[in-house]
Residue frames as qw, qx, qy, qz and C-alpha x, y, z in Angstrom:
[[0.322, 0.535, -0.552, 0.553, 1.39, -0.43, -20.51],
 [0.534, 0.134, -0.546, 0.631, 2.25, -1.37, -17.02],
 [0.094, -0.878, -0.064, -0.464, 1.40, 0.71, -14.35],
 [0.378, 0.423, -0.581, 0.584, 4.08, 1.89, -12.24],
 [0.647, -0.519, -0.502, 0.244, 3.78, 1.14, -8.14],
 [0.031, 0.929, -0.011, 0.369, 3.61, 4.67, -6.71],
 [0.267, -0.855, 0.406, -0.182, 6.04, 2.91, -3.88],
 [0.923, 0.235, -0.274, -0.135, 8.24, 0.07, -5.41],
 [0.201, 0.467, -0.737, 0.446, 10.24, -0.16, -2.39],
 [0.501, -0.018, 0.668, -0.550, 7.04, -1.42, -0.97],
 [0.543, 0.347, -0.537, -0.544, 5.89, -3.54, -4.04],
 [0.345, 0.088, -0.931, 0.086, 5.97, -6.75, -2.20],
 [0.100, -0.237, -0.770, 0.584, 3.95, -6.13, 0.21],
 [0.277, 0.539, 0.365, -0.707, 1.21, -3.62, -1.10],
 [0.269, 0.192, 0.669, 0.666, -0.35, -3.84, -4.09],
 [0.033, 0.266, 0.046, -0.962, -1.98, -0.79, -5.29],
 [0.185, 0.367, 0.891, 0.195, -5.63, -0.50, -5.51],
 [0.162, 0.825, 0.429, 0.329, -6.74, 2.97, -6.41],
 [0.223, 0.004, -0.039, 0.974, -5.53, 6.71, -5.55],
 [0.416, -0.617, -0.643, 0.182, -7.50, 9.34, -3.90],
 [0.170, -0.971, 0.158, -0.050, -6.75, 13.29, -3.54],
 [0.221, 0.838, -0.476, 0.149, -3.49, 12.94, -1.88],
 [0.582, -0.349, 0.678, -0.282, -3.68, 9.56, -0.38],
 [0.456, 0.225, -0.760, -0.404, -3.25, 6.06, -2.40],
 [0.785, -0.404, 0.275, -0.381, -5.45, 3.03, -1.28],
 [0.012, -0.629, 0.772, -0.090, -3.37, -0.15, -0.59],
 [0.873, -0.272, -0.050, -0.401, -4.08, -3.56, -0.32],
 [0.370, -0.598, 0.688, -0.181, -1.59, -5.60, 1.89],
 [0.795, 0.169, -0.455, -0.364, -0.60, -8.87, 0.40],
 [0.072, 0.303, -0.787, 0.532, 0.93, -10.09, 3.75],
 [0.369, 0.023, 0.623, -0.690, -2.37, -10.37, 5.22],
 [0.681, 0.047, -0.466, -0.562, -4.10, -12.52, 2.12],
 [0.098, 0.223, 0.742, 0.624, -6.43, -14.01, 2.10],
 [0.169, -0.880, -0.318, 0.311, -8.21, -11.44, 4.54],
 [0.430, 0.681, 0.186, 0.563, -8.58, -8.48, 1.92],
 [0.278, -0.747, -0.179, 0.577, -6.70, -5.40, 4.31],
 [0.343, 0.716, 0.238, 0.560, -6.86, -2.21, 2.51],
 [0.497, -0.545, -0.210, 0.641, -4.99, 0.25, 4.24],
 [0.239, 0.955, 0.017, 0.176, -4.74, 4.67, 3.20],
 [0.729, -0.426, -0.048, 0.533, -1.51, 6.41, 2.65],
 [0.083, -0.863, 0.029, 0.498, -0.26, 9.67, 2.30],
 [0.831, 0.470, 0.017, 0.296, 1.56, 10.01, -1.20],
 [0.320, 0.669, -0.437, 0.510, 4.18, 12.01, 0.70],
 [0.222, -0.463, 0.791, -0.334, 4.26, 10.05, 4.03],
 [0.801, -0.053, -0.562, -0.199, 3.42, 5.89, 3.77],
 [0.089, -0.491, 0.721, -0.481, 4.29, 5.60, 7.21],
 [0.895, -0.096, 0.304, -0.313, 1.08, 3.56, 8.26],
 [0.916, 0.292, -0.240, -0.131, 2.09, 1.25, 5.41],
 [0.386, 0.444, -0.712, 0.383, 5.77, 0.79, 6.79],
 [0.375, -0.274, 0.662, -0.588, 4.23, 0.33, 10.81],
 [0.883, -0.062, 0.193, -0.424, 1.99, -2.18, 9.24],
 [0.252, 0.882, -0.398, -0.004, 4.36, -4.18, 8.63],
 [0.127, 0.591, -0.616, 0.504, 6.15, -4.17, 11.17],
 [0.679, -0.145, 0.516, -0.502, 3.18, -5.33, 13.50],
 [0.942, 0.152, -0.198, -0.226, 2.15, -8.65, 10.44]]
């Protein structure tokens, strides 16, 4: 099966490269082919939304 994208409103943009206590790790496909791997809270992804904003 599949695995599901813990935020698939961000699914374009992050693809999801491992999970952590309470933080997933991220890797930003905006910024290929410089690998950025970015942490986010599983109850706030804010970084992931401000990065974003700034690519």
């Amino acid at each position: 099966p599949t695995p599901v994208h813990p935020l698939p409103y961000l699914e374009e943009f992050f693809e999801m490269v491992g999970c952590k206590n309470n933080s997933f790790r991220m890797r930003c496909k905006l910024c290929a082919p410089k690998y950025h791997k970015l942490m986010a809270f599983k109850n706030s992804p804010s970084n992931l939304k401000k990065h974003i904003e700034v690519s």
